[in-house]
N, C-alpha and C positions, 0 to 999 in steps of 0.2 A: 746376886745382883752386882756385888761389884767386880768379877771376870767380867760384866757389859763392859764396864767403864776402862777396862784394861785395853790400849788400842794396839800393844802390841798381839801379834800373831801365834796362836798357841803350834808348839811343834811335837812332835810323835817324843823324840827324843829331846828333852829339856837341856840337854850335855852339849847338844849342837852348835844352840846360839853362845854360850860363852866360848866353844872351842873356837867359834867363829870372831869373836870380840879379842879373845887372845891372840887369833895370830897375827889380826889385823894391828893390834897394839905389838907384838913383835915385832913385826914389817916395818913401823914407824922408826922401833931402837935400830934395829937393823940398819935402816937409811942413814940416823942420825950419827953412829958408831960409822961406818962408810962414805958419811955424805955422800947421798946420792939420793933418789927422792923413790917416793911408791906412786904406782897410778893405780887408780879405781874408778869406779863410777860414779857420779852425782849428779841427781837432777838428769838421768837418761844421759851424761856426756861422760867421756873419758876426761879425767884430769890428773894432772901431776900436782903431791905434793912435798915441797920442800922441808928437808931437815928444821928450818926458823920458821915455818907454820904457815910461806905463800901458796897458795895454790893459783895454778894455772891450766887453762886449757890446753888437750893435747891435741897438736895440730895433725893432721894426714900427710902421708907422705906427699912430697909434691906440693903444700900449699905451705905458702911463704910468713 
């Protein structure tokens, strides 16, 4: 009864979602050691975010 209440997603391989949560927290020191920022997705959009924790939307090529 309570894996109901769990609304995370169960995976074949459980090693997945942390290897996944690690590299993404790598990616961040990565930026932050280089300033320079990571993009990913949120909410269906590309966004960039900065080493001090802004995020912004990543614009297309061509738009101003």
């Amino acid at each position: 009864m309570l894996e109901e209440q769990n609304n995370e997603p169960k995976r074949k391989y459980e090693w997945l979602s942390k290897w996944a949560k690690m590299t993404g927290e790598r990616a961040r020191i990565d930026a932050k050691v280089n300033n320079t920022y990571i993009v990913y997705e949120k909410d269906g959009k590309l966004v960039k975010e900065y080493p001090n924790g802004d995020i912004a939307p990543l614009k297309k090529d061509g738009d101003s």
